[in-house]
C-alpha positions in Angstrom: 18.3 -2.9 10.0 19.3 0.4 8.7 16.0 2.7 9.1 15.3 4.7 5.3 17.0 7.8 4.6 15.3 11.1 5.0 14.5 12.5 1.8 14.9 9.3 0.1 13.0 8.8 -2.9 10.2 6.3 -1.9 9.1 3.0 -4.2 5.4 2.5 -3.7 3.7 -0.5 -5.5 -0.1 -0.1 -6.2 -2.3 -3.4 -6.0 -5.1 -2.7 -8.1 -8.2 -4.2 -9.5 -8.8 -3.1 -12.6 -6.5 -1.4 -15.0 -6.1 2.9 -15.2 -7.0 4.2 -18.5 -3.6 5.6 -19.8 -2.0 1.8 -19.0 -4.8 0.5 -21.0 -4.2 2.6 -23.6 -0.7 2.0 -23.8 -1.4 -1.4 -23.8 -3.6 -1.1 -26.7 -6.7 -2.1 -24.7 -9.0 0.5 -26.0 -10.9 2.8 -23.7 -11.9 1.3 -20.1 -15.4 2.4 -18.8 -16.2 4.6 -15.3 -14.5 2.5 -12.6 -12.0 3.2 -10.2 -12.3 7.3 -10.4 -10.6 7.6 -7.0 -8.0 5.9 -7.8 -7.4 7.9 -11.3 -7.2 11.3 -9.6 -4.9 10.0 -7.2 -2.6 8.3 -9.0 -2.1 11.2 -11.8 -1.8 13.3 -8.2 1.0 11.3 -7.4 3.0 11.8 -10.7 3.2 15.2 -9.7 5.4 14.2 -6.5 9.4 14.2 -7.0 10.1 11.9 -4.0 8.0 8.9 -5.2 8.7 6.2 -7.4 5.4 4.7 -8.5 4.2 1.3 -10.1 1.2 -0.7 -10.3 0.2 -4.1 -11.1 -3.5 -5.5 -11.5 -5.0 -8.6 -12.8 -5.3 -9.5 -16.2 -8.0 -12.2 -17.1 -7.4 -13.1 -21.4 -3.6 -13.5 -20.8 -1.2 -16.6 -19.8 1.6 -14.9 -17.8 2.8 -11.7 -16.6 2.9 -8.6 -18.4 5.0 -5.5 -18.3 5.0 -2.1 -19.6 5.9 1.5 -18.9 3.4 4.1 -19.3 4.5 8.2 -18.1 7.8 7.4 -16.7 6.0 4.1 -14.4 6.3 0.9 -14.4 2.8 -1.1 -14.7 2.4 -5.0 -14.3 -0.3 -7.7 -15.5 -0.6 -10.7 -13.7 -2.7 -13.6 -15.1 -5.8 -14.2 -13.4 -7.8 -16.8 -14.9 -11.2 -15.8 -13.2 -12.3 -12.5 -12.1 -13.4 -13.7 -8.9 -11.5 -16.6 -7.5 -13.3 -18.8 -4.9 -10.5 -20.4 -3.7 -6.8 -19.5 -3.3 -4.4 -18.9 -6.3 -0.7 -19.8 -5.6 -0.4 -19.3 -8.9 -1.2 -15.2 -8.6 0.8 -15.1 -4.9 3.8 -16.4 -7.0 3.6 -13.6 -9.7 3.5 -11.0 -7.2 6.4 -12.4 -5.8 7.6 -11.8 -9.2 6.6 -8.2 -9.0 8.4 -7.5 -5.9 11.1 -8.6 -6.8 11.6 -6.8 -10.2 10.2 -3.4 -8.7 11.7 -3.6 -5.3 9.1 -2.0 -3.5 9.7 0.0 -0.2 5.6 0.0 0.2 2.7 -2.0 -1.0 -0.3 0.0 -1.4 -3.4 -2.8 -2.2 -6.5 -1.1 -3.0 -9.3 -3.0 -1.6 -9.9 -6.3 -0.3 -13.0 -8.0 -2.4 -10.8 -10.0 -4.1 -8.3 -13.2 -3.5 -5.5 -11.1 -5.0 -5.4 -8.7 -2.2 -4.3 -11.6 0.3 -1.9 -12.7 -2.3 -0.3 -9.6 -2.1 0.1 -9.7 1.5 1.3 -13.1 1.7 4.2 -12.0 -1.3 5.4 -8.9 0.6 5.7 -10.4 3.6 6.2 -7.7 5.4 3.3 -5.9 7.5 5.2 -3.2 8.7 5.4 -1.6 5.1 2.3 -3.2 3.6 -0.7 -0.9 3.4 -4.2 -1.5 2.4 -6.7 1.6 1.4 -10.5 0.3 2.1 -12.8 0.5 -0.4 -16.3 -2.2 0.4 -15.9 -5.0 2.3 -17.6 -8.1 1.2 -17.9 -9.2 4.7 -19.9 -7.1 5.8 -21.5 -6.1 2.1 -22.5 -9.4 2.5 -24.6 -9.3 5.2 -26.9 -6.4 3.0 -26.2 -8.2 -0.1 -30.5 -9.2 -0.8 -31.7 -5.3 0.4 -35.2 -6.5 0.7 -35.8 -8.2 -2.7 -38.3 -10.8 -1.9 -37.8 -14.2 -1.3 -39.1 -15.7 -4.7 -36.2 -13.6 -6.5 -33.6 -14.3 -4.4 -34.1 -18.0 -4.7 -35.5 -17.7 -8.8 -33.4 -19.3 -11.4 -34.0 -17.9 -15.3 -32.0 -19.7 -18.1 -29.1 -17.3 -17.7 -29.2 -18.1 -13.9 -29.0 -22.1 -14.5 -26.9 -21.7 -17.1 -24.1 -19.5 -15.2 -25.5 -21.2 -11.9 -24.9 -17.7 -10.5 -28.4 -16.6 -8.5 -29.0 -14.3 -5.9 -27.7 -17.1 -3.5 -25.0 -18.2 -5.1 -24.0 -14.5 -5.5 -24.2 -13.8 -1.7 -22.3 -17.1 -0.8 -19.6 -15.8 -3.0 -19.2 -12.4 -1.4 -19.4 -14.8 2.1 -16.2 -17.0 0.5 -14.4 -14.0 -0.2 -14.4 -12.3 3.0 -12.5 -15.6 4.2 -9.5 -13.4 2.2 -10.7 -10.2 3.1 -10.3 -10.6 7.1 -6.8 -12.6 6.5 -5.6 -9.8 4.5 -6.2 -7.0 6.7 -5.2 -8.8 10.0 -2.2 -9.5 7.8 -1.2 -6.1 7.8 -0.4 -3.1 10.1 -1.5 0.0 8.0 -5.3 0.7 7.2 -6.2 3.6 4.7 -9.6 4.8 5.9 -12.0 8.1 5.4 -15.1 6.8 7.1 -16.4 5.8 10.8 -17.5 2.7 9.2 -14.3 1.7 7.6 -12.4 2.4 10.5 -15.6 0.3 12.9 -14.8 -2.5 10.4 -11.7 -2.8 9.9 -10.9 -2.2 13.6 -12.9 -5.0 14.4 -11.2 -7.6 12.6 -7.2 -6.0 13.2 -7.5 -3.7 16.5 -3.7 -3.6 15.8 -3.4 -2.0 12.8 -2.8 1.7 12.6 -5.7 3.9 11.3 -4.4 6.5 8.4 -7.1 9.3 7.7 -6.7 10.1 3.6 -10.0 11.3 1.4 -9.9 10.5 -2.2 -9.4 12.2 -4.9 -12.0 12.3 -7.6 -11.9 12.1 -11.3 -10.5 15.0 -12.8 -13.8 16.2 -15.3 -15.5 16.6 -11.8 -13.2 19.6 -11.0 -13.7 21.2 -14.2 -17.6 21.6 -14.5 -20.4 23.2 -12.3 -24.0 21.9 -12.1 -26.8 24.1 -12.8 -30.7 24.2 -12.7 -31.0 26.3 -15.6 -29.0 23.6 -17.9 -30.9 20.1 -16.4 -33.8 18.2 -17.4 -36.4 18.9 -15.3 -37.8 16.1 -13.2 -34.9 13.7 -14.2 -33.0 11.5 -11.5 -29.7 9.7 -12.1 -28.7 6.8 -10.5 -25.0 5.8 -11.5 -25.5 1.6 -10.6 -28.2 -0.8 -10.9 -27.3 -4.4 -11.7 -27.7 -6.2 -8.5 -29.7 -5.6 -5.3 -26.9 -3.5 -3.0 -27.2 -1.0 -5.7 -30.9 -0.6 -4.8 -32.4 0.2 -8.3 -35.6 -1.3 -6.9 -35.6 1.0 -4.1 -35.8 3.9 -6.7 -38.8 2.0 -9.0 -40.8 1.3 -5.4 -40.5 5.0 -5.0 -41.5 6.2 -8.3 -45.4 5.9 -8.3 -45.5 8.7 -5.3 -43.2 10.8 -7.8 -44.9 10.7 -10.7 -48.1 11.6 -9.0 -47.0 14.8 -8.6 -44.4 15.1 -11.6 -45.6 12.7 -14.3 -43.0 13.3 -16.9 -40.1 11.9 -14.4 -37.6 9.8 -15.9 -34.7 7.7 -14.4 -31.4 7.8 -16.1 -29.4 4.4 -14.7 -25.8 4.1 -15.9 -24.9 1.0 -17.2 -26.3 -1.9 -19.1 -29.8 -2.9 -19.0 -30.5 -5.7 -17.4 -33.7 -5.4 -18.2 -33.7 -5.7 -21.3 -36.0 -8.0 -23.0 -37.0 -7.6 -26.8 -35.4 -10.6 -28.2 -35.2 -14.4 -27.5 -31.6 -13.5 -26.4 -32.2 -10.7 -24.1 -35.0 -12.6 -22.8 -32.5 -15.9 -22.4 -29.9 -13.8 -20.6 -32.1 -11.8 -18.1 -30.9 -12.9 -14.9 -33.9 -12.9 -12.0 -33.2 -10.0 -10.2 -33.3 -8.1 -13.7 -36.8 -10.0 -14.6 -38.0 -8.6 -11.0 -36.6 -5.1 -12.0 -39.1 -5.5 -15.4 -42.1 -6.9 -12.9 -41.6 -3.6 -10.8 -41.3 -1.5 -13.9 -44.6 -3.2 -15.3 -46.9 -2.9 -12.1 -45.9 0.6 -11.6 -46.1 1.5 -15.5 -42.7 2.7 -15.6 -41.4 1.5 -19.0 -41.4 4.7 -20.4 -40.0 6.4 -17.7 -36.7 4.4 -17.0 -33.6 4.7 -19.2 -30.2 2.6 -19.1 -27.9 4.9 -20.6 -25.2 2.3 -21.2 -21.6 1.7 -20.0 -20.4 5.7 -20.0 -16.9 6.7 -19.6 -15.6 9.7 -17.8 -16.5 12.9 -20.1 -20.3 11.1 -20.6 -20.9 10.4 -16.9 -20.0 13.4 -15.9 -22.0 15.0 -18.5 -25.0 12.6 -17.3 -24.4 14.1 -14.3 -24.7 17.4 -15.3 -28.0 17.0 -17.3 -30.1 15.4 -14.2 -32.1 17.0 -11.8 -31.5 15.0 -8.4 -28.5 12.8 -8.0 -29.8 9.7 -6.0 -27.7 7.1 -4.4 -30.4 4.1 -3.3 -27.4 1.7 -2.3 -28.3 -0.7 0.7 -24.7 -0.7 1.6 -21.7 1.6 1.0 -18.8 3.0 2.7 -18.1 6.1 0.6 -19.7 6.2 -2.4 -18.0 8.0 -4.9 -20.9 8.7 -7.2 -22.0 10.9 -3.8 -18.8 13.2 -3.7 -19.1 13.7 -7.4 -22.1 14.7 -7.7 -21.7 16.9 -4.4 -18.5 18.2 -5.8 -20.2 19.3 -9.7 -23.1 21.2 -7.1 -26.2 18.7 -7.5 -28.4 18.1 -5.1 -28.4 14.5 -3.5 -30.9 12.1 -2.2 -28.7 9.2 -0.2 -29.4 6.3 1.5 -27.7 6.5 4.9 -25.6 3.7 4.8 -22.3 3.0 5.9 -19.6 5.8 5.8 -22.5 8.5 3.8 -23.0 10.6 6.7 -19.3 11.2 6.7 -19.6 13.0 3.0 -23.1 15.0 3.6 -25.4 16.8 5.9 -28.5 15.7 5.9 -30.7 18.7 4.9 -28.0 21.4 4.0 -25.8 19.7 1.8 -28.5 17.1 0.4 -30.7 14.4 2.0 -29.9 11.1 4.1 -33.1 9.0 4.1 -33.6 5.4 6.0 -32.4 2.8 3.3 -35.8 1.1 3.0 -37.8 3.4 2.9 -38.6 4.6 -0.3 -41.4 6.6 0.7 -38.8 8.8 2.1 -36.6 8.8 -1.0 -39.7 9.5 -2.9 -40.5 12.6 -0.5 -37.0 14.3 -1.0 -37.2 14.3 -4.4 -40.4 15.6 -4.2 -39.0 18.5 -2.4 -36.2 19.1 -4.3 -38.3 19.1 -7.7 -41.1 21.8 -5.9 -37.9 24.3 -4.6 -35.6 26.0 -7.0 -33.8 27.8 -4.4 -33.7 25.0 -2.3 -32.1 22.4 -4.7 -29.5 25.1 -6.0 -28.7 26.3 -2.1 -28.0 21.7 -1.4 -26.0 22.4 -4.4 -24.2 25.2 -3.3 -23.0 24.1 0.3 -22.4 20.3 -1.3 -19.8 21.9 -4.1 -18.3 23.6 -0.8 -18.1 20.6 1.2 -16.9 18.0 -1.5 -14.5 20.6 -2.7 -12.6 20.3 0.6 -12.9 16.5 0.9 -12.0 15.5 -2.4 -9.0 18.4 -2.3 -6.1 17.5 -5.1 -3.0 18.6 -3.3 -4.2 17.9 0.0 -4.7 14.8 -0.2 -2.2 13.9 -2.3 0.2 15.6 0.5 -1.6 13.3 3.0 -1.4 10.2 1.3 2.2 11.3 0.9 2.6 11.6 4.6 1.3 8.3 5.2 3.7 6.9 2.6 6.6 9.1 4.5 5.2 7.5 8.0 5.1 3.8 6.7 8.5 3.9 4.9 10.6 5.5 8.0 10.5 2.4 9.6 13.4 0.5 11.2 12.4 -3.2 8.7 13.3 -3.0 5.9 12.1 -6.1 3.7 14.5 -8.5 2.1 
């Protein structure tokens, strides 16, 4: 096979899971809510670059077959999913993708993550692992493994109405992330490019495809991030945001267990939690929906006399989280599992102060104790005590500030690593396969 011409312009498909806000607004979807920010910067990044041809196709869960478009000179695909998460394989999707391929012609298949059954489709379509990459995000088997973070036994086994009706538990949640990591490993060993930025994506993924070849790229972060700088004078005092809540890897709990030792020394505390509240209880129907790791969320919030202090801003999109970001005090990240938390670089990258669990790829974004705070996962106590010490010290929560904004500024770097991902593209494409 003839190897790719130097200079050549490159076609790179994206396999994504959820659909960029300018495609959903040229598809006349409406506004879609704070998901996905990394790949948002990037992929506006990438428009900038002459060599590249891009495209990108995601699922699409209301429609019968596949859809296409063209949105700022790129073609964008919808392929018809019926569920969000499938349990079992889809030859269906595999066969779409093929589609996809063919019509775009791709010289590289970037798949973003591997939660889902689409990302093996996509594999299996190519066919070709010498050109097929795929940039880690989580990975649900090994989230799995974290998936209860301590809840006790009685919730992760409890049943509400909404629970029996959806039959969608704790368990049955867990065993879903365990059925999905049957894709997830077949997927990457499918392949023989890994994106990575973490030791623990790279331990992971290593130890399911020792073959595959490791690429180093950092993400780039929504663009509102760049744009803004955090500052004490211009917060509410004694306020913590947590940006995810609504199942136990988030660790919400972790933050209500610590808020007694808060409040005893600042009383008019208050957590901000982005999304909806699952807590929520006022009417028949709230209470009828309330799944049981929400109704343990409202026993915690009762025996610790919290009500008042807790606050579920709602599903925010970028200009509104970033501004929630802005008006807290301490950025906390209680998560039982992650690999590189995005809600941690931008937070770091506006000049907050951070409280993190040390989980997974964290220790990769911050330094403990001059760029923020790493604390032991559960242990609230500790999460309770760095907050404590960043609400007592001016100086000290605008100098974690300070050297956070300097860190994230290089990690999450535009241009750089929008040249590296375009290395890795240039790397991958000079190859002597070419698919058919």
């Amino acid at each position: 096979m003839d190897r790719l011409v130097k200079g050549k312009m490159l076609r790179v498909l994206w396999v994504s899971n959820f659909i960029l806000p300018d495609i959903a607004r040229a598809m006349n979807l409406g506004e879609v809510y704070s998901v996905g920010g990394w790949m948002v910067g990037m992929w506006d990044a990438l428009g900038k670059e002459k060599d590249i041809q891009r495209a990108i196709c995601f699922p699409l869960y209301d429609r019968e077959k596949l859809v296409r478009g063209e949105a700022d000179g790129s073609r964008f695909y919808g392929f018809a999913q019926k569920e969000r998460v499938c349990l079992s394989y889809v030859p269906a999707v595999e066969e779409q993708l093929r589609e996809i391929i063919r019509d775009f012609q791709p010289d590289i298949v970037h798949i973003f993550g591997t939660e889902y059954m689409h990302a093996l489709a996509a594999v299996r379509a190519f066919a070709c692992p010498q050109k097929t990459v795929i940039g880690i995000q989580g990975m649900v088997s090994v989230y799995a493994r974290h998936f209860m973070a301590d809840v006790p036994r009685w919730v992760q086994t409890g049943r509400t109405f909404r629970d029996m009706l959806t039959r969608d538990n704790l368990l049955r949640q867990r065993e879903s992330f365990y059925r999905r990591a049957v894709f997830e490993r077949e997927a990457i060993s499918g392949v023989q490019h890994i994106i990575g930025r973490t030791d623990w994506d790279r331990a992971c993924t290593q130890q399911i495809n020792p073959r595959a070849k490791y690429h180093f790229c950092n993400e780039t972060l929504r663009k509102s991030f760049y744009e803004h700088q955090w500052s004490l004078e211009t917060c509410e005092r004694h306020s913590i945001f947590v940006s995810q809540g609504s199942y136990p890897i988030k660790g919400l709990h972790y933050v209500l267990e610590a808020m007694p030792a808060i409040l005893a020394r600042y009383p008019d505390t208050r957590v901000y939690v982005a999304g909806g509240d699952i807590t929520r209880r006022k009417t028949l129907s709230d209470r009828l929906r309330q799944s049981s790791y929400g109704r343990y969320l409202c026993r915690l919030m009762e025996e610790n006399e919290l009500t008042d202090h807790v606050v579920f801003t709602g599903f925010l999109d970028e200009e509104k989280m970033c501004e929630r970001f802005l008006r807290s005090h301490v950025f906390v990240s209680p998560s039982s599992i992650e690999n590189s938390p995005n809600s941690v670089g931008e937070a770091m990258l506006l000049g907050m102060p951070v409280v993190s669990s040390d989980v997974g790829g964290v220790k990769n974004m911050l330094r403990h104790g001059t760029e923020g705070y790493l604390y032991q996962a559960d242990a609230p106590y500790m999460l309770a005590y760095y907050v404590n010490q960043i609400f007592a010290q001016d100086e000290l929560a605008s100098r974690l500030g300070r050297q956070a904004a300097i860190h994230a500024a290089d990690t999450h770097d535009r241009e750089k690593n929008s040249r590296r991902l375009m290395e890795i593209y240039r790397e991958i494409g000079d190859s002597n396969y070419v698919p058919e």
